[in-house]
GUMARVO-245534 format. One record per residue (C-alpha): z, y, x. Coordinates in pm, whole numbers, padded with zeros to 5 digits, always signed. Each point is the difference from the previous one (the first is absolute). Layout:
// residues N
ZYX...
//
This chain:
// residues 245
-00840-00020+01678+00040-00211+00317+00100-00380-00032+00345+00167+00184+00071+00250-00249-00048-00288-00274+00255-00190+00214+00279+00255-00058-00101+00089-00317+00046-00384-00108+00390+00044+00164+00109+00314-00128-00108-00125-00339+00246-00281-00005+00282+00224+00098-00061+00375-00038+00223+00212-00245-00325+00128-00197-00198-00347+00003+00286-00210-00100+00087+00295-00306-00335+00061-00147-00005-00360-00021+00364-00026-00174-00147+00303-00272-00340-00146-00081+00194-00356-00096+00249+00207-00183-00310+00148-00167-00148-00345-00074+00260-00244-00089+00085+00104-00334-00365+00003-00095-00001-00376+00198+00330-00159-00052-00098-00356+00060-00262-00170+00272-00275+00023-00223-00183-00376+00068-00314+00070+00106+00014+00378+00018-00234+00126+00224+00149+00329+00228-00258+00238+00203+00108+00240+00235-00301+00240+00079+00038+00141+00363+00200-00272+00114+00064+00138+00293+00190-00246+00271+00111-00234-00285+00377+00072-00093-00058+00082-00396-00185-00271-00053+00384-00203+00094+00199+00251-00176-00247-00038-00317+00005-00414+00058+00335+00000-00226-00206+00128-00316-00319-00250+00035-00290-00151+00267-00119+00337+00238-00347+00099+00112-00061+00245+00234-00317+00183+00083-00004+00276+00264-00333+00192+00158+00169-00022+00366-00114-00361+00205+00303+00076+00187+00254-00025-00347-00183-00283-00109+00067-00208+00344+00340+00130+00003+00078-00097-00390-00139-00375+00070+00213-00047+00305+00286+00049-00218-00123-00210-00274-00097+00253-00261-00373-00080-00230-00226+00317+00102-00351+00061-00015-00183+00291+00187-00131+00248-00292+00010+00391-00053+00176+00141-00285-00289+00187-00137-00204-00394-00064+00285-00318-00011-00169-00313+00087+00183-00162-00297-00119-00080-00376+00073+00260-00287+00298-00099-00173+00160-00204+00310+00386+00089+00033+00276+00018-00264+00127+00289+00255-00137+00232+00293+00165+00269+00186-00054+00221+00299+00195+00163+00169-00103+00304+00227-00314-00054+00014-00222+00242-00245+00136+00311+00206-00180-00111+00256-00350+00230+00118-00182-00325+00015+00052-00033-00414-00246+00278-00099+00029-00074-00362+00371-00057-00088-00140-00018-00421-00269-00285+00108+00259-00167+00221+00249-00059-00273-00292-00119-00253-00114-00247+00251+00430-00095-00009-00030-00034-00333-00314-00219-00040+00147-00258+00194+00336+00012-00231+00007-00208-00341+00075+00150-00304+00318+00047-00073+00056-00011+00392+00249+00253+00188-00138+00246+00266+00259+00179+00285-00123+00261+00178+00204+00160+00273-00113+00332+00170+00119+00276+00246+00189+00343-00203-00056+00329-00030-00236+00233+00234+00337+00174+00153+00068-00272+00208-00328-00032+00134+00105-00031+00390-00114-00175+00310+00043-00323-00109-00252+00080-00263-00226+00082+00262+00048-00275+00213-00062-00284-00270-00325+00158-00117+00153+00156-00389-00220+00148-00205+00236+00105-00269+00372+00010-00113+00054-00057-00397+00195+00145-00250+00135-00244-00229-00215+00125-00306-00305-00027+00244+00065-00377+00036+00074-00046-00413-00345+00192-00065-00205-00172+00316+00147-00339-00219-00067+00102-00360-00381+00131+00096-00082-00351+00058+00140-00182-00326+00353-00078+00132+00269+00030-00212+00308+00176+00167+00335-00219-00003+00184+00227+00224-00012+00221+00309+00246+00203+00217+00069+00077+00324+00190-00130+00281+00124+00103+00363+00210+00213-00193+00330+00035+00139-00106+00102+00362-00279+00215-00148+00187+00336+00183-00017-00199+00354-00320-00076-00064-00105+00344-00094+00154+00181+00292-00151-00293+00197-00353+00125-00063+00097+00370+00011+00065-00058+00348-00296-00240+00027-00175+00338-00046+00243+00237+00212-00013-00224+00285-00364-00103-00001+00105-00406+00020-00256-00260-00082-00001-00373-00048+00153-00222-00260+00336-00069-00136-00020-00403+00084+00263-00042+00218+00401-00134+00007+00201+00232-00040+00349-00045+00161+00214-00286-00185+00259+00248-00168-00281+00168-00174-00220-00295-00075+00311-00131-00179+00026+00324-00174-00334+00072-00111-00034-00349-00099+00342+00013-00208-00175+00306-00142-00295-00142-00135+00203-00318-00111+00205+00214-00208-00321+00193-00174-00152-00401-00089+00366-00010-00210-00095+00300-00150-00281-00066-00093+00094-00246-00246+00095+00278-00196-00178+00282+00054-00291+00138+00166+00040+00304+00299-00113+00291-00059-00136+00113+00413-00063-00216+00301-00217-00095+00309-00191-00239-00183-00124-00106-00371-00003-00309-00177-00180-00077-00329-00005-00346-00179-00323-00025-00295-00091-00250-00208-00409-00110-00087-00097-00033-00351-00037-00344-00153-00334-00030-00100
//
């Protein structure tokens, strides 16, 4: 990706409807499993990308970032975030490093050839006892042009994730998808991906009414999910726990 393309990518980020509600859903996730600033709780974000988790993730402890792109890593310390250069498959950090570690998009990617060895190299950086959140693109029927253009190797099911988790040791604390309440639009979105031939990705503003409404959408499914999990969606989230030794 060009230093320009990591430009807008570090806006939209900030302000775009999906960004700003995966973001809202993955704390919604976390914070009753880390209710208080834990002092001295150490936070990785694996696949950092341009930086913005490592803020939303600030609220729950101190975050690291580590990212195999030169170009996130310069973006990331320009806005202030900790980030080392490192691929997913060998972390330049010490076993048993970070009280949590997430990623978020990042094992579907083709670069990750071994999505089992990247989540026990996740896990040997986490403590025991530690939390693990793992975010990845759903379900192989909305595999479109946007899949294309950001190099996917795979869309999950949500018992794919739980079982890519539990082969390495982790113990499940919940999963479920989310995306869920514009899954139709987003369906009929790639079916005409595929009518109409169309290529290229999806990150881009949409116009304000609908950023509002998309964003309301996903703000509502982060209240939901306080109470229940969703049973179909664009995307799949699943929060594990390491064993104490």
């Amino acid at each position: 990706m060009n230093p320009e393309e990591y430009r807008v990518m570090a806006d939209l980020e900030g302000v775009q409807w999906w960004y700003v509600g995966m973001r809202r859903i993955a704390r919604a996730l976390l914070t009753p499993l880390l209710p208080a600033p834990g002092a001295g709780r150490r936070i990785l974000d694996a696949g950092c990308g341009t930086g913005w988790n490592l803020q939303e993730l600030s609220v729950f402890g101190d975050t690291y970032g580590v990212d195999l792109s030169p170009l996130a890593v310069i973006t990331t310390r320009r806005r202030g975030g900790r980030v080392a250069q490192g691929n997913l498959l060998g972390l330049p950090y010490a076993s048993s490093s970070f009280d949590v570690v997430t990623s978020f998009d990042v094992l579907y990617h083709a670069w990750v050839v071994d999505d089992a060895q990247a989540v026990r190299e996740l896990a040997r950086v986490l403590k025991p006892g530690g939390l693990m959140l793992v975010k990845v693109p759903a379900l192989r029927i909305l595999w479109g042009a946007h899949d294309e253009a950001v190099h996917s190797r795979h869309r999950y099911t949500r018992g794919e994730l739980e079982r890519l988790l539990e082969s390495t040791g982790l113990k499940l604390v919940r999963s479920t998808y989310a995306n869920s309440l514009l899954f139709p639009v987003l369906l009929t979105r790639r079916f005409l991906d595929r009518a109409l031939n169309r290529h290229g990705s999806d990150v881009s503003l949409l116009p304000p009414l609908l950023e509002k409404l998309f964003g309301g959408l996903l703000s509502v499914e982060a209240s939901l999910l306080g109470a229940m999990n969703l049973p179909i969606g664009a995307s799949v989230f699943a929060v594990a726990r390491k064993a104490h030794a």
